[in-house]
N, CA, C and O of each residue as an XYZ file, in Angstrom:
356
protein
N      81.618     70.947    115.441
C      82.330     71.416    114.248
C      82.979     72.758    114.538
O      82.566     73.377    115.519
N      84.397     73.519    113.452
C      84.825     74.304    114.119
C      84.572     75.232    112.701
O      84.628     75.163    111.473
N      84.256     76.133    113.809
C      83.423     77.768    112.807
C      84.628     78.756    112.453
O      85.513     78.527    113.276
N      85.052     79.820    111.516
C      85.351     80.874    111.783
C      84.521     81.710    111.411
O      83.497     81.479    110.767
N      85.125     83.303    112.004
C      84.654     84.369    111.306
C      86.084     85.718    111.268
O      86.492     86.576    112.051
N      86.271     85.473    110.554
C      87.268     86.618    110.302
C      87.814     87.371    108.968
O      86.872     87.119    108.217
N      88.372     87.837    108.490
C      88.760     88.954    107.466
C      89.988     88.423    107.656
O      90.707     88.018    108.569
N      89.982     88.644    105.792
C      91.328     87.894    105.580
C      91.914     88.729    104.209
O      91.241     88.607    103.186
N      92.995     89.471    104.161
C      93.792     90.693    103.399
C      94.444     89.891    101.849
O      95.409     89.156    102.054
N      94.173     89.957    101.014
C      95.076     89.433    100.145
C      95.687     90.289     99.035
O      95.103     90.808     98.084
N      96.997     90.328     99.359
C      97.762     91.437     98.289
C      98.744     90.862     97.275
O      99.952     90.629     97.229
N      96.999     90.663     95.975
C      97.876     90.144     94.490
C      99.209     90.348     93.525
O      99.644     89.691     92.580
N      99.559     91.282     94.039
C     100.886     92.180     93.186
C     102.095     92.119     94.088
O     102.779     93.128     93.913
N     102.470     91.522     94.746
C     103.648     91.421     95.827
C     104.593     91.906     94.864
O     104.884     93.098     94.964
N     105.080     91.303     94.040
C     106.576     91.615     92.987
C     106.498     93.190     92.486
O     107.498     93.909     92.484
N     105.086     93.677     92.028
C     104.894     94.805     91.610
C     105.345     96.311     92.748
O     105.804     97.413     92.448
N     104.900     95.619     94.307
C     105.021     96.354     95.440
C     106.546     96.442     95.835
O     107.134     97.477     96.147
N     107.169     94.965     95.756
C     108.597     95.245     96.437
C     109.104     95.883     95.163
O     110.309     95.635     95.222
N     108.878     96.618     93.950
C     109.765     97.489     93.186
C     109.286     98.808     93.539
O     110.045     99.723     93.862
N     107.842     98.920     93.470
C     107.740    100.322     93.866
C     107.914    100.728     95.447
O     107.749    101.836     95.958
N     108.315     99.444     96.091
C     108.844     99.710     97.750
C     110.304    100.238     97.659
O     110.791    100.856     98.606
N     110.904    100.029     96.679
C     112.171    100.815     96.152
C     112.203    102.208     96.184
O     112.934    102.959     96.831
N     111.207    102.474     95.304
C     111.737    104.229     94.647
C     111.477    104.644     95.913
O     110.612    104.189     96.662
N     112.580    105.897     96.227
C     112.699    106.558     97.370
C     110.886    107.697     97.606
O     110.000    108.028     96.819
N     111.059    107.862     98.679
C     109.761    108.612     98.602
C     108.725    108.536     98.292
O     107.748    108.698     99.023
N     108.723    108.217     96.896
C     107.050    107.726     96.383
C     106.784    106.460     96.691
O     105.564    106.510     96.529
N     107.052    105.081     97.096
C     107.052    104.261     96.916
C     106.658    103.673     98.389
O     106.033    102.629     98.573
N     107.196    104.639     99.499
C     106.482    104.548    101.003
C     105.071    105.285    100.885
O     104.291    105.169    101.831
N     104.629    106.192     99.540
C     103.100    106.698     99.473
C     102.627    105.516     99.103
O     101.966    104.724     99.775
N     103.011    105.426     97.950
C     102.032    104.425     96.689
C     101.743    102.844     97.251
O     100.750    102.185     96.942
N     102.721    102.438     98.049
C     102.519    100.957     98.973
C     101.894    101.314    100.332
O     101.700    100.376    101.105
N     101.609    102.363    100.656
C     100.269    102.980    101.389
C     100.786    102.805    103.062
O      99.853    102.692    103.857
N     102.116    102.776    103.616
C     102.848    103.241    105.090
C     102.756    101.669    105.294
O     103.036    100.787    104.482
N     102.318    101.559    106.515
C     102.684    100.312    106.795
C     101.627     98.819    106.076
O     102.062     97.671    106.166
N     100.698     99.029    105.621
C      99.949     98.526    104.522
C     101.001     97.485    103.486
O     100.703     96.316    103.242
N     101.944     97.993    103.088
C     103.161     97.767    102.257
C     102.874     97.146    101.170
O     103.523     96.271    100.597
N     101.520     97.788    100.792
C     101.229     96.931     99.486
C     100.545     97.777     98.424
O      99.880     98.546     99.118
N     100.268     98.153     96.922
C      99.574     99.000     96.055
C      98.041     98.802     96.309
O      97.310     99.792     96.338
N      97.521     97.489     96.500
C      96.398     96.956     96.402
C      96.467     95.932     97.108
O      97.387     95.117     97.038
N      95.146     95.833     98.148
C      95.226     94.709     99.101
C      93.501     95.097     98.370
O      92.986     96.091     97.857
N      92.925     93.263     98.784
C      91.728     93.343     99.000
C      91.505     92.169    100.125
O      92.045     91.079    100.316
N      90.353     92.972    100.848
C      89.727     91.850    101.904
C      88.305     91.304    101.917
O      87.237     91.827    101.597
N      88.567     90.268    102.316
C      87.262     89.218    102.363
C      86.486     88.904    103.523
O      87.103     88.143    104.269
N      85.557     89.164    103.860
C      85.213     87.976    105.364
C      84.979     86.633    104.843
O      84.554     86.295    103.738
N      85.276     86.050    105.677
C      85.312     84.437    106.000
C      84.644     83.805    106.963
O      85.144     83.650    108.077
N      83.531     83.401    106.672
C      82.502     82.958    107.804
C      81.786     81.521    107.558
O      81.550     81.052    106.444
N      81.497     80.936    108.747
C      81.086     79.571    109.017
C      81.760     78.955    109.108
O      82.886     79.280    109.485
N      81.330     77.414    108.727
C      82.178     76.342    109.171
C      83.704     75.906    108.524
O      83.874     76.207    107.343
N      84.412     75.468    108.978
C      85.940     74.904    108.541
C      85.614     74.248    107.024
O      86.488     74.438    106.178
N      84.547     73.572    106.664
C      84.735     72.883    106.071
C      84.013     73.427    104.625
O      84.094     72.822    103.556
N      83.115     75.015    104.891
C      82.328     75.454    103.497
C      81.557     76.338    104.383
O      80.451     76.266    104.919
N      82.918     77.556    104.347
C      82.900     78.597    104.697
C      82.155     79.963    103.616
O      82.489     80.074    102.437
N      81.224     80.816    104.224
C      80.973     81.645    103.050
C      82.116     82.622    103.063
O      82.766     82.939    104.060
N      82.263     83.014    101.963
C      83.882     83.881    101.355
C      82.848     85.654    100.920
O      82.397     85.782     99.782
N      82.709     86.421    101.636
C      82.395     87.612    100.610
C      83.754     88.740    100.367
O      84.847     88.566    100.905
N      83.438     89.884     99.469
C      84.268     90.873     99.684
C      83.202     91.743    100.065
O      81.984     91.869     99.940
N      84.760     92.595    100.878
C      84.323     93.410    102.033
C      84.892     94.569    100.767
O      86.003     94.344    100.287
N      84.353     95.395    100.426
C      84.744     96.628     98.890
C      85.118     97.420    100.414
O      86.234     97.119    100.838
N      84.404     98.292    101.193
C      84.788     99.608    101.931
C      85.993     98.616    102.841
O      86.521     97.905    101.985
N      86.230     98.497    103.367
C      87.604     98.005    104.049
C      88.232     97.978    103.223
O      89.074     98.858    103.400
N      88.438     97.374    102.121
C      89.886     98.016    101.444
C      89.893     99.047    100.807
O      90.818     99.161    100.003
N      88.903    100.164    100.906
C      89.235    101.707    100.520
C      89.417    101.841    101.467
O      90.622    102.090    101.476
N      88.943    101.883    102.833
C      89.706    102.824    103.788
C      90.407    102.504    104.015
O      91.039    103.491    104.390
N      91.320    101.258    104.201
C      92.274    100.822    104.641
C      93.045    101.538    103.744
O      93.783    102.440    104.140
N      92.957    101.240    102.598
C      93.568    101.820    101.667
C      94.425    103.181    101.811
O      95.653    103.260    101.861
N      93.408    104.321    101.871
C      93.239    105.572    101.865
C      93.848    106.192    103.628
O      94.444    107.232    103.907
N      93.392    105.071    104.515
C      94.191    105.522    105.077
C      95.631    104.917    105.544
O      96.143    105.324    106.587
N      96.262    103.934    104.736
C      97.826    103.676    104.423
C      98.425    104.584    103.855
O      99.583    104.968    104.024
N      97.558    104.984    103.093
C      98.002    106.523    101.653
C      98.578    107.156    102.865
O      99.627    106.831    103.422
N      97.641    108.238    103.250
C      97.711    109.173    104.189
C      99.291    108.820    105.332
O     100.403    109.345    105.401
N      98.526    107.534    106.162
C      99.953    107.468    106.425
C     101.416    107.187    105.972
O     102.312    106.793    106.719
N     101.513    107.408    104.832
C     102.694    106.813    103.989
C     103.019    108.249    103.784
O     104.211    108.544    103.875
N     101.912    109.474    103.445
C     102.706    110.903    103.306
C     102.921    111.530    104.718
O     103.787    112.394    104.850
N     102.285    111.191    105.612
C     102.876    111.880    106.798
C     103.981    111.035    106.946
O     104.835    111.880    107.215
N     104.801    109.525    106.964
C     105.494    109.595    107.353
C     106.838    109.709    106.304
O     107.996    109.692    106.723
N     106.586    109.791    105.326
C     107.676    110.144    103.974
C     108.148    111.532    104.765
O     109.270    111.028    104.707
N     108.335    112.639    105.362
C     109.503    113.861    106.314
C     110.224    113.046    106.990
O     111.450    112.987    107.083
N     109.311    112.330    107.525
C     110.708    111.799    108.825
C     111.310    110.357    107.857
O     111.508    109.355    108.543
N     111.462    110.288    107.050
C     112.229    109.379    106.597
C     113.164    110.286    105.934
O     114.299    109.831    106.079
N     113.168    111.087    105.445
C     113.959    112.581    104.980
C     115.112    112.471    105.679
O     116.275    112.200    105.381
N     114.549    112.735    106.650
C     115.689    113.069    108.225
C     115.956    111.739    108.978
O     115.947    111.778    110.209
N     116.134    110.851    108.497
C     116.218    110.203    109.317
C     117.581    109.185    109.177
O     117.383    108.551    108.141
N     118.774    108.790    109.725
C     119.758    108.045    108.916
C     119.484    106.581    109.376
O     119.231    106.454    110.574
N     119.491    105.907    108.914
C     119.304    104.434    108.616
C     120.779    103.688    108.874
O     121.675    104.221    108.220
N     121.020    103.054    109.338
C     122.231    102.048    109.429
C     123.120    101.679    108.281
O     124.328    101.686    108.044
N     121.674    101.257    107.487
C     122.125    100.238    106.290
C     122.772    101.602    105.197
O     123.290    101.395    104.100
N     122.610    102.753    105.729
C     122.768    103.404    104.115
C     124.186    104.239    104.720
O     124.486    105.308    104.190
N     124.880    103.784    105.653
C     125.960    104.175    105.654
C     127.142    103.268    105.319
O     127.014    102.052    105.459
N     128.397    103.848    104.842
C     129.161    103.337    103.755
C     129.868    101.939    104.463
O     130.617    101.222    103.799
């Protein structure tokens, strides 16, 4: 029989994220850098293919979290400075 074990991310608000992936500046914090989402939560996924146990994992998605935050304000300067292709006329 075939087993897994792995962690698996699920981010309920997609529609909510690609608007606040809009607003300039805040919106590379608040969808948390490359994370690209307000709220992700993760699960492990373990045993067999066929009746797998499902838990949540609560600390993986705070730190993950917290640290998307973080990287979303260090990299909000260099998006400041930075020119983009698409945003020329």
């Amino acid at each position: 029989t075939y087993r897994m074990d792995t962690v698996v991310g699920v981010a309920p608000f997609r529609k909510v994220d690609r608007v606040l992936e809009k607003i300039p500046l805040v919106g590379k914090i608040l969808t948390g850098g490359d994370e690209g989402s307000l709220i992700i939560n993760y699960y492990s996924v373990k045993g067999p293919f066929s009746g797998p146990a499902v838990q949540s994992v609560p600390l993986t998605s705070i730190s993950k979290k917290l640290l998307g935050t973080f990287q979303g304000v260090l990299q909000t300067p260099r998006e400041l400075f930075t020119h983009k292709e698409s945003d020329s006329p």
